[in-house]
C-alpha positions as CSV (number, residue, x, y, z in Angstrom):
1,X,-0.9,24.2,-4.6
2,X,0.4,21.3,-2.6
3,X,-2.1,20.4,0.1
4,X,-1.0,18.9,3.4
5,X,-0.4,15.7,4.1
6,X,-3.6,15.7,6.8
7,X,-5.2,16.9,4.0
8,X,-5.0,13.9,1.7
9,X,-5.2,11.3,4.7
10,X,-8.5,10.7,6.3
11,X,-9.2,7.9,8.2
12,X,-12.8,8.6,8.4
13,X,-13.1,8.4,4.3
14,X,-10.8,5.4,3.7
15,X,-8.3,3.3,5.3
16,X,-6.7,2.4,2.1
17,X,-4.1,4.8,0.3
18,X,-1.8,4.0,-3.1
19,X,1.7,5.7,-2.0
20,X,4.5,6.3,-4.5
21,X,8.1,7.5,-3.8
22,X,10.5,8.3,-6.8
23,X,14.0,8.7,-7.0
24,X,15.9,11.6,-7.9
25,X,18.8,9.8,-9.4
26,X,18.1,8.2,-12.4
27,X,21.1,5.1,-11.3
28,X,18.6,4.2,-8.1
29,X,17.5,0.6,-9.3
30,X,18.6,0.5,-12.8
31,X,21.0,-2.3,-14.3
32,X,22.1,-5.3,-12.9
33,X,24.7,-3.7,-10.7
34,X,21.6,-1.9,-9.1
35,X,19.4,-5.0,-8.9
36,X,20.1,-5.5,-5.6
37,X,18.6,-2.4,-4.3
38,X,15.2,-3.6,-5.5
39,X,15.1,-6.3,-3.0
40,X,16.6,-3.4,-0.2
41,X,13.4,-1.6,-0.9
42,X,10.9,-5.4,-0.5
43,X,12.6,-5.9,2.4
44,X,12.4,-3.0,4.1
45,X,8.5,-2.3,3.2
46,X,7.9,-6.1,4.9
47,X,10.0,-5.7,8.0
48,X,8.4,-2.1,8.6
49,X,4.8,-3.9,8.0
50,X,5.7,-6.4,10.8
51,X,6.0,-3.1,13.2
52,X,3.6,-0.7,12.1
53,X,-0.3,-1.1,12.6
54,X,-0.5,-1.0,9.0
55,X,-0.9,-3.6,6.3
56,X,0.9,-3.9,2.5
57,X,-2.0,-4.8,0.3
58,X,-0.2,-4.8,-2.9
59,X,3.6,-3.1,-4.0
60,X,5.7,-2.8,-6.8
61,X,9.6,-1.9,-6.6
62,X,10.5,-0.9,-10.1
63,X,13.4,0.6,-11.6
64,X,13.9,4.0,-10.0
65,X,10.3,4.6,-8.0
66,X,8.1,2.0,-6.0
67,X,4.2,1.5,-5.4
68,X,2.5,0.2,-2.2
69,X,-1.1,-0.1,-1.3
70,X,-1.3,0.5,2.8
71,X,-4.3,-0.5,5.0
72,X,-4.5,1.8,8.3
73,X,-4.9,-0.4,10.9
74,X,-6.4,1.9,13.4
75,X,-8.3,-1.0,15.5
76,X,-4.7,-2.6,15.8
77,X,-3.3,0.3,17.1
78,X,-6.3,1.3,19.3
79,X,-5.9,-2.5,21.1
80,X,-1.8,-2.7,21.5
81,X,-0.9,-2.4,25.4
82,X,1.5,-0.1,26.6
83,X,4.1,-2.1,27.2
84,X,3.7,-3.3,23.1
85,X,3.7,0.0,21.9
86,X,7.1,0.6,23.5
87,X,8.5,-2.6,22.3
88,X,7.0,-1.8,18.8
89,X,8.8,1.8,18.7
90,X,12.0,0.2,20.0
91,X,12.5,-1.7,17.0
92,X,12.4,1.2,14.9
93,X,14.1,4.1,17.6
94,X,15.9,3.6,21.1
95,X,13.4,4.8,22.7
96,X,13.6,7.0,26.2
97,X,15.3,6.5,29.4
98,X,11.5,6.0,31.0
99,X,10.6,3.5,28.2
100,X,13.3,1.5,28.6
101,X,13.1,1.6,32.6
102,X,9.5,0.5,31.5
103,X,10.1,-2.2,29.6
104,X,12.6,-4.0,32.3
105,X,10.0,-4.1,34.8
106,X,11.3,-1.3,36.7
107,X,8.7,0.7,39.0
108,X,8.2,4.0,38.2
109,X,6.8,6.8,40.0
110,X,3.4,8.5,39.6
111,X,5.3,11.8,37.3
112,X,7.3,9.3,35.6
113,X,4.3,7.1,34.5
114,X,2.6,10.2,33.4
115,X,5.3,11.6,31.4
116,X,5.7,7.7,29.7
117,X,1.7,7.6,28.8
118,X,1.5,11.0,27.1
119,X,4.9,9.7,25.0
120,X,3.2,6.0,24.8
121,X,-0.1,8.1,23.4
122,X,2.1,9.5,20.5
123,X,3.8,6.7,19.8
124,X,1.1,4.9,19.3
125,X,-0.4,7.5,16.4
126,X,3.4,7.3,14.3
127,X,2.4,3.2,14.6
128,X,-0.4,3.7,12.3
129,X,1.0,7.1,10.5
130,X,1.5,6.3,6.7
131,X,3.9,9.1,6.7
132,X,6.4,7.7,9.1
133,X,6.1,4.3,7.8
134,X,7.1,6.3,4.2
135,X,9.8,8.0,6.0
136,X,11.3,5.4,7.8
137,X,12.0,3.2,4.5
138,X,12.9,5.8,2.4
139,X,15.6,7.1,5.1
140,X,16.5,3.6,5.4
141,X,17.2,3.1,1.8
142,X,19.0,6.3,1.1
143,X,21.7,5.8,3.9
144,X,22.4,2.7,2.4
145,X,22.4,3.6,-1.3
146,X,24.5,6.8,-0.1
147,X,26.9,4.6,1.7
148,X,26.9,2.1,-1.3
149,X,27.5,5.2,-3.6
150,X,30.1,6.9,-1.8
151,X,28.2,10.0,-1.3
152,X,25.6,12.7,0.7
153,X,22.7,14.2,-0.9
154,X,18.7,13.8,-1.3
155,X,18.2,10.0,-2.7
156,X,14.4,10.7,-2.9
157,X,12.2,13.1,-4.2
158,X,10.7,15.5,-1.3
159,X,7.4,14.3,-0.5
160,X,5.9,10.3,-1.7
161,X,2.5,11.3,-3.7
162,X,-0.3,9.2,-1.5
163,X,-4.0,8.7,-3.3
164,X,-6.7,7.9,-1.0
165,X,-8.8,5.4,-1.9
166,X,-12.1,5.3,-0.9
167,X,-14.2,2.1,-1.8
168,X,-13.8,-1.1,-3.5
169,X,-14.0,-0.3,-6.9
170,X,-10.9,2.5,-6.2
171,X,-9.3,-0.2,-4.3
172,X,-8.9,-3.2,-6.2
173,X,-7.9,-0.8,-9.8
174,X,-5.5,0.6,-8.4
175,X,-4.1,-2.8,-6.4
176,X,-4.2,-4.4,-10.4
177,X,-2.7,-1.2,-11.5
178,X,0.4,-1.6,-8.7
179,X,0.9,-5.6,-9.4
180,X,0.4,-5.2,-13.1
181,X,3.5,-2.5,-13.3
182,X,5.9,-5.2,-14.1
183,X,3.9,-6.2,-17.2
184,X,3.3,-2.7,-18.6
185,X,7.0,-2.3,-18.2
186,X,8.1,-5.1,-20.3
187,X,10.3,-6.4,-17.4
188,X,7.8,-9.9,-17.3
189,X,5.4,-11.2,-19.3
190,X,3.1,-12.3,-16.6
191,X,2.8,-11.9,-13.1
192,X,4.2,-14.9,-11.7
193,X,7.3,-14.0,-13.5
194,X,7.6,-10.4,-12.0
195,X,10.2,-9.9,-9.2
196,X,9.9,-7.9,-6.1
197,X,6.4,-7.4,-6.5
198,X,3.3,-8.5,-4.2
199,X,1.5,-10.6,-6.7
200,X,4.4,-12.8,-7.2
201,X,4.3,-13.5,-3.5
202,X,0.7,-14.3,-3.6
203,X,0.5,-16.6,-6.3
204,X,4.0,-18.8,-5.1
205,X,2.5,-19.1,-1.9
206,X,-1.3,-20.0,-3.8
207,X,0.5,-22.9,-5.3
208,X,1.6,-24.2,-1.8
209,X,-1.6,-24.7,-0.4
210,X,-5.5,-26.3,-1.5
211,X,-7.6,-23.6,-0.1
212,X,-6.2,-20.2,-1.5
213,X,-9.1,-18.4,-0.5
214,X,-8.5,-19.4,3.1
215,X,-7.2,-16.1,5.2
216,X,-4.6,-18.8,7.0
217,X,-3.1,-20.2,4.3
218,X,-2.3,-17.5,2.5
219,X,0.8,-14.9,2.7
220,X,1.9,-13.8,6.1
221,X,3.7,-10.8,4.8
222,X,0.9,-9.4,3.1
223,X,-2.7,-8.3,3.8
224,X,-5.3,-11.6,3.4
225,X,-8.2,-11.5,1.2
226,X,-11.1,-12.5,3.7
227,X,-13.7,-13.0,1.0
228,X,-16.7,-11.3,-0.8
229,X,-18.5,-8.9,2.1
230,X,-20.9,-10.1,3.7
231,X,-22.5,-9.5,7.8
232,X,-20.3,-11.2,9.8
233,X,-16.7,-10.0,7.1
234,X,-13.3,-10.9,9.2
235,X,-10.5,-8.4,8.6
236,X,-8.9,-8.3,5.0
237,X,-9.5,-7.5,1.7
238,X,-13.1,-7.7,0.7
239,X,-12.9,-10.2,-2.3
240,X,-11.9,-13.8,-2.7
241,X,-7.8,-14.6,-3.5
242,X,-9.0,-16.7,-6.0
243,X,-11.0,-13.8,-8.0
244,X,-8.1,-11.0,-7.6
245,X,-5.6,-13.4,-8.9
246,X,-8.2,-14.4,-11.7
247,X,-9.1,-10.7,-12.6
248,X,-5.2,-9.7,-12.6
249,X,-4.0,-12.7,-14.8
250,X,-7.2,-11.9,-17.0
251,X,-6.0,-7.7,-17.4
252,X,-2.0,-9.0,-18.0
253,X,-3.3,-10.9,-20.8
254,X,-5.1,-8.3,-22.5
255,X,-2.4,-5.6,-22.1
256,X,0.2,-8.3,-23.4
257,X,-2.2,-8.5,-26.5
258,X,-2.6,-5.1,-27.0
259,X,-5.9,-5.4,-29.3
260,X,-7.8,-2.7,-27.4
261,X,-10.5,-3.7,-29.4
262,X,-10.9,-7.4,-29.5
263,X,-11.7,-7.9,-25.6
264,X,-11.6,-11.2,-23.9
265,X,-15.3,-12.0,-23.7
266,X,-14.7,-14.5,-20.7
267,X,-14.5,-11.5,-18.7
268,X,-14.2,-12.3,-14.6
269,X,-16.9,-12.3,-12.2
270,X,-15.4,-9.9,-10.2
271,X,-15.6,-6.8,-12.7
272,X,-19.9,-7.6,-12.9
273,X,-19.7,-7.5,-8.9
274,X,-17.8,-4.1,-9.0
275,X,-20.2,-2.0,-11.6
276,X,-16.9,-1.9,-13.7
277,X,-17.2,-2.2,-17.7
278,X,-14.1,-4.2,-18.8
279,X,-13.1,-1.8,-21.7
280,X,-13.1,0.9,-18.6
281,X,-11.1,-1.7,-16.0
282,X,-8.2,-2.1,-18.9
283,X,-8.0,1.4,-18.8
284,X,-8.0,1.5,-14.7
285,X,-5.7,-0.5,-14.5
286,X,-3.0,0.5,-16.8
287,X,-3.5,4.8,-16.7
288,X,-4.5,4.7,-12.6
289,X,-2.0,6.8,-11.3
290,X,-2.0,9.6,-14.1
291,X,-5.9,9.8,-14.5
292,X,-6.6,10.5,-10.9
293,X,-5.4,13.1,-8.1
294,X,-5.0,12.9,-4.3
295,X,-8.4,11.8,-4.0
296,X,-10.1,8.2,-5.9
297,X,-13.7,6.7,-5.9
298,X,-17.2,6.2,-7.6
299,X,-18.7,9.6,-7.4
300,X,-21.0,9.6,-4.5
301,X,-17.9,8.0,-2.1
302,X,-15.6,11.0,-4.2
303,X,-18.3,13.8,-3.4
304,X,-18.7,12.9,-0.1
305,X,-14.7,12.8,0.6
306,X,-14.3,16.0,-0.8
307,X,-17.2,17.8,1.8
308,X,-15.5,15.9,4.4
309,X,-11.8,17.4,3.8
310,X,-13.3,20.9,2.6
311,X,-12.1,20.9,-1.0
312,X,-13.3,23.5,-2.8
313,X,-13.5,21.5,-6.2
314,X,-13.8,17.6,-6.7
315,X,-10.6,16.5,-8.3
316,X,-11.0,13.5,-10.6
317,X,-14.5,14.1,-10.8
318,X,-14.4,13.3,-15.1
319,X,-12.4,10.7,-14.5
320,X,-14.8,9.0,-12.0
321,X,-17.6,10.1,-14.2
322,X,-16.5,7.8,-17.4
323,X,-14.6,5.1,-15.8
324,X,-16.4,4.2,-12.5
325,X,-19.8,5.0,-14.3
């Protein structure tokens, strides 16, 4: 049975959740008359980013479906002023007659100021509400692919399927799984060479700078890697640029060789740091989406999630067992 989408997202287990929205027309994104629509989809996920209180920490747009990796920035949210959340939202919508009064500078009256904070107060939830970020690209894209196409109809499937990721290990295989896509396709043979994909963007802008690993030089549009955890840990990703891009260049070369067997010994830092065999992390990172459910972590983090949203099974829980073991 489908479970609600309050049952899947939990801000209290994870931040972090893998979203994926497929197209029920198989002419979406396909051939070069299509190509264009690839880059509809990038731009749309960036500019919404730039809006929302959530960040993109990895994304895919592939033939006819896409992959993103959100962060829910609830501390973001918590900390905009009034008067930003209203100039947030009116970038998306128009707004209401009070908001708009509001944001001119016009006085309003006690009722009137009421009435705007309760709206201001919901607002401020859809900022950092992974299901209307979802929505608002995918309407956004089908009114143009509709227009393009010279017809009406559903563009998308129903719901986007969202995995909740609940620690590091869940995190950065399924952020290698999302760049990698490209690879696995057979549309590039290494991620520099992808298009309209998130690792792309990270490694053009890592050869513009010296100090990848520094949080300011590396690319705006996306979220920063702020560095192996430690006490005093700055927002971002917890991990160093320089490993990520080492551990994904590292997994595209041994799914390019395809010797399942003959393993890259030189095997990066990062998997020893994560508790992650590499035989196991090749197989992360190329089957994430179909060997997991709503629901992704080492076991305890996976058990606890589960108490927490009242599932009466633990979904994944083999999975977990043998790969995150």
């Amino acid at each position: 049975m489908t479970k609600a989408r309050s049952q899947q997202v939990s801000l209290e287990a994870t931040p972090y959740y893998h979203c994926v929205s497929r197209c029920v027309r198989r002419a979406f994104l396909c051939g070069d008359s299509y190509e264009h629509r690839r880059a509809w989809v990038e731009d749309k996920l960036l500019a919404l980013a730039e809006v929302f209180c959530i960040d993109v920490a990895a994304y895919a747009v592939m033939s006819n479906h896409y992959h993103v990796v959100l962060h829910i920035n609830t501390e973001e949210a918590e900390q905009l002023s009034e008067l930003e959340v209203i100039e947030r939202w009116q970038r998306l919508f128009k707004g209401n007659l009070l908001s708009q009064r509001y944001a001119r500078g016009e006085t309003l009256i006690k009722a009137e100021r009421e009435a705007l904070a309760t709206v201001i107060g919901t607002w401020r939830k859809r900022l950092a509400d992974i299901s209307w970020f979802m929505r608002l690209i995918n309407e956004g894209i089908a009114r143009q692919a509709n227009k393009e196409d010279g017809c009406t109809g559903r563009f998308w499937e129903g719901r986007f399927k969202s995995q909740a990721l609940l620690d590091e290990q869940a995190l950065f295989a399924c952020m290698a799984y999302v760049d990698l896509n490209p690879l696995r396709a057979k549309l590039a043979s290494t991620p520099e060479h992808s298009h309209h994909t998130s690792i792309k963007k990270r490694i053009c802008q890592a050869k513009k700078v010296r100090q990848v690993n520094q949080p300011r030089q590396q690319e705006k549009s996306l979220m920063v890697f702020a560095g192996n955890p430690r006490q005093t840990m700055p927002p971002g990703l917890p991990c160093c640029l320089s490993d990520y891009l080492e551990l994904v260049d590292w997994t595209g070369r041994q799914l390019r060789s395809g010797k399942r067997g003959s393993i890259d010994k030189n095997t990066p830092a990062i998997l020893a740091r994560l508790g992650i065999q590499s035989d196991n992390w090749l197989t992360l990172s190329s089957q994430f989406e179909g060997r997991f459910g709503r629901i992704v972590g080492t076991l305890q983090h996976l058990q606890q999630a589960c108490r927490a949203l009242h599932y009466r099974r633990t979904p994944g829980i083999s999975s977990c067992k043998q790969l995150f073991g």
